[in-house]
C-alpha positions as CSV (number, residue, x, y, z in Angstrom):
1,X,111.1,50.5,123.7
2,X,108.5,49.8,120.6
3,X,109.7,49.9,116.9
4,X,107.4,53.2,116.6
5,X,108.2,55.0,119.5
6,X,112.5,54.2,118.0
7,X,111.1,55.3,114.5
8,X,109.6,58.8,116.5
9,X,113.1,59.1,118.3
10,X,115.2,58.9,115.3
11,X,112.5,61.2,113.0
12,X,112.9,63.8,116.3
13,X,117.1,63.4,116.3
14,X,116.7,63.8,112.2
15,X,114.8,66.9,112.7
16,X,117.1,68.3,115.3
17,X,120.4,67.4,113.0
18,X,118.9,69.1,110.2
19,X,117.7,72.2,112.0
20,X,121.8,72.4,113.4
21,X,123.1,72.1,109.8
22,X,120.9,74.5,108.3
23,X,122.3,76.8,112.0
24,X,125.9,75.9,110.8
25,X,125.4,77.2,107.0
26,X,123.2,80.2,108.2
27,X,126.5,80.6,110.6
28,X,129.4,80.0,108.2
29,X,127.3,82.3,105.6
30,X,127.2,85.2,108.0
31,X,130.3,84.6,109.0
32,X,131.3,85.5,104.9
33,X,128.9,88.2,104.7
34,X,130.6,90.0,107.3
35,X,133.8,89.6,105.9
36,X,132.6,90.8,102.4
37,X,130.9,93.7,104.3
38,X,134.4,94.7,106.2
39,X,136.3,94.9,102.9
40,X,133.3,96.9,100.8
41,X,133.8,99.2,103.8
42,X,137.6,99.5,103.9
43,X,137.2,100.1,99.7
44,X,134.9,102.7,100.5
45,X,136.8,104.5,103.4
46,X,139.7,104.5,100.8
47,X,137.6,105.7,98.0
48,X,136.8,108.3,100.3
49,X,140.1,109.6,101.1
50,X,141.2,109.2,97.1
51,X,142.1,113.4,96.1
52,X,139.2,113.9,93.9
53,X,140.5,115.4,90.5
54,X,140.2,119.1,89.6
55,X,137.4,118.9,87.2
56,X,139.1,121.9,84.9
57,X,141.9,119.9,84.3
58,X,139.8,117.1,83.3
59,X,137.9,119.1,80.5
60,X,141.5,120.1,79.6
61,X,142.5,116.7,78.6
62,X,139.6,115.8,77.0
């Protein structure tokens, strides 16, 4: 095998090691995302079920 056609070889395997990190982040990003979406949601669903106050009491206190 020539020098150049090595030189295209490793450029190509560079490329392809690159493109799989940038995959992993995209992954491990998503991965937190998710996560950060499940809790929002569970805050929510619990903001949700939180007795809303009777507005007349709360001019009361005022």
């Amino acid at each position: 095998m020539s020098k150049q056609n090595w030189e295209q070889l490793i450029t190509c395997l560079d490329h392809e090691i690159e493109v799989m990190i940038s995959t992993i982040d995209a992954k491990v990003l998503l991965d937190h995302l998710m996560e950060d979406r499940g809790m929002v949601t569970v805050r929510l669903n619990e903001t949700r079920t939180f007795p809303m106050p009777n507005l007349d009491e709360v001019i009361e206190l005022e």
